[in-house]
C-alpha positions in Angstrom: 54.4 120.8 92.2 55.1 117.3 93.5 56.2 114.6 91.5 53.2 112.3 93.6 50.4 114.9 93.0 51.6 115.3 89.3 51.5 111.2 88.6 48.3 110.9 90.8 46.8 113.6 88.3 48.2 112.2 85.2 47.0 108.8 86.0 43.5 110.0 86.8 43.6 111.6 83.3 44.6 108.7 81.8 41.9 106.4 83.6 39.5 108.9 82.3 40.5 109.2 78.8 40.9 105.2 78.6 37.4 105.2 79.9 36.1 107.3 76.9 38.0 105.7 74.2 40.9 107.6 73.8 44.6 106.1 73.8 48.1 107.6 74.5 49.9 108.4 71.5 53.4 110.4 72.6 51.6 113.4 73.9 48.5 113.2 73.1 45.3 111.0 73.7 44.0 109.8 70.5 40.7 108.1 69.4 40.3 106.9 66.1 36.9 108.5 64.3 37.4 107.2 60.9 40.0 106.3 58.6 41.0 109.8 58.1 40.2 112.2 61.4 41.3 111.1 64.7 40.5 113.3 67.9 42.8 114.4 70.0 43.2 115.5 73.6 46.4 116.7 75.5 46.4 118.6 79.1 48.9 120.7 80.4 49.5 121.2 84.1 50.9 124.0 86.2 51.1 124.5 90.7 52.9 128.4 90.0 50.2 130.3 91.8 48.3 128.3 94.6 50.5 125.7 96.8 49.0 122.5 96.7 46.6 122.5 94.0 47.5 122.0 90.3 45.5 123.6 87.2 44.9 121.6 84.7 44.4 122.8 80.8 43.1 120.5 77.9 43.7 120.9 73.8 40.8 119.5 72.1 42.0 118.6 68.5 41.1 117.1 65.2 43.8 115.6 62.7 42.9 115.2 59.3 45.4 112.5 58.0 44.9 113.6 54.0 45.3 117.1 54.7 48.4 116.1 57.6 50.1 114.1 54.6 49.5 117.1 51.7 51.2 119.2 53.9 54.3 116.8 54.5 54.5 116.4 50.9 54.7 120.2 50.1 56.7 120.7 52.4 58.9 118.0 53.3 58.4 117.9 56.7 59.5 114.8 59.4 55.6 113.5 60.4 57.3 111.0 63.3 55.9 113.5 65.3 52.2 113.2 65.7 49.7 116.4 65.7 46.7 118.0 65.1 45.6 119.6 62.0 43.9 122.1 64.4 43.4 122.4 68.4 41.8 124.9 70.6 43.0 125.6 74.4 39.3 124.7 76.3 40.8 125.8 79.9 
């Protein structure tokens, strides 16, 4: 894949998220929906099988910041890292 196809494409995705409300938070496109869930949206690119075009997947998510910090207290886990509590592959 080239590096030009894969900024045009991530820059389009960007335009398009910012347009909807979402913003970029390390890997992941975020929008706020309340003081405890935030949506999420990440996309994951491959070129492997046609040359020229890329295929683009998206993970819809929902984090759930009470349950996200319950589960770093039982378990003591670093939570720099941002997440969802649950995402599905959409295609």
């Amino acid at each position: 894949m080239s590096k030009e196809l894969r900024k045009e494409v991530d820059k389009e995705i960007s335009t398009i998220c910012k347009a909807i409300g979402f913003k970029k938070k390390q890997y992941y496109f975020v929008k706020l929906l309340d003081d405890n869930v935030t949506a999420t949206l990440s996309f994951g690119m491959t070129s492997y099988k046609a040359k020229g075009h890329i295929f683009v997947d998206v993970i819809v998510g929902v984090s759930h910041r009470n349950l996200e910090q319950l589960y770093a207290d039982l378990t003591d886990i670093d939570k720099s890292i941002f997440k969802p509590t649950i995402g599905e592959q959409i295609g």
